[in-house]
Phi, psi and omega in degrees: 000125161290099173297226197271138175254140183242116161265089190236125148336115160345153149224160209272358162282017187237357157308347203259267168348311189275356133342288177296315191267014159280296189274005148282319173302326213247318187234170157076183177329296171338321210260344155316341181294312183280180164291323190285359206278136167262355181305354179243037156222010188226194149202160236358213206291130177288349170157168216209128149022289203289304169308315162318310170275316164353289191279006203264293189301339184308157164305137175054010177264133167206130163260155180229151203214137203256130187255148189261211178262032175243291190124059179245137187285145177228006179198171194205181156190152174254168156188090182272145210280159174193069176106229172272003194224152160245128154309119185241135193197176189029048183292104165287118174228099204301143193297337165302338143279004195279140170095023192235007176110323205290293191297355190268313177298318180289291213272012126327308190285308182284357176292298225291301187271003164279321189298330174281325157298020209004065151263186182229002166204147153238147191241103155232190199229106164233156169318106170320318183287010181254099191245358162290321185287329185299321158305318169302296187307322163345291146318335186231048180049022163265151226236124163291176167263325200101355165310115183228132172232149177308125160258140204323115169305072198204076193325339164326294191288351201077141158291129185287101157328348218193167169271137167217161219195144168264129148250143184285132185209135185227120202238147161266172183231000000 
């Protein structure tokens, strides 16, 4: 059972954890424990140290990252402002823990704090072939656009095992 959760802004001495514990969620063995794992469609890191202060220094970028009652980060979300809409991306939950409720609170905290950025939608990108999470998000009134963007050619990011391709998806506030 999970006790009291701390939903807070990175800080920035804490990327190297929230690091570990992204691409534990998302690749390897590790990321099999969840619901949530991309390994059998990407191989190697989901992001790294460098990338991670990158998006901390952008403009209008913020993670917000949920602690447990050790204080240990066990979830994440990125969001970054892009007009009138915020981008929600790398929604984190540690895979031992998925399915408890944790990722439904971050992507709250970030409508919540989109909503203080006066946007007027949040905006993401999932792995089209991921139709278990496009349902979850679904549920939780997010819309496709009909949109589809290329997925990156970017070793950083992992290699794709597979042709992959993003669809768009949007709830409005």
């Amino acid at each position: 059972m999970i006790g009291i959760l701390n939903i807070s802004t990175l800080d920035k001495k804490d990327i190297t954890e929230l690091v570990t514990l992204v691409n534990s969620a998302y690749r390897g063995e590790s990321s099999k424990k969840g619901w949530t794992t991309e390994a059998d469609l990407l191989d190697g890191t989901r992001t790294d140290v460098a990338s991670i202060q990158s998006l901390v220094e952008k403009s209008g970028s913020t993670i917000l990252v949920c602690k447990d009652e050790q204080s240990r980060i066990i979830g994440c979300v990125l969001l970054q402002k892009e007009n009138d809409s915020m981008y929600l991306g790398m929604l984190t939950v540690s895979p031992e823990i998925q399915a408890m409720g944790i990722g439904k609170k971050l992507l709250q905290a970030g409508e919540v704090y989109a909503t203080q950025m006066e946007c007027d939608a949040v905006v993401m990108t999932v792995i089209e072939k991921r139709k278990e999470l496009i349902a979850w998000y679904m549920r939780h009134g997010y819309q496709s656009t009909g949109e589809t963007k290329p997925f990156p050619v970017n070793p950083a990011f992992g290699k794709p095992l597979q042709p992959l391709q993003f669809i768009v998806l949007k709830k409005k506030l």
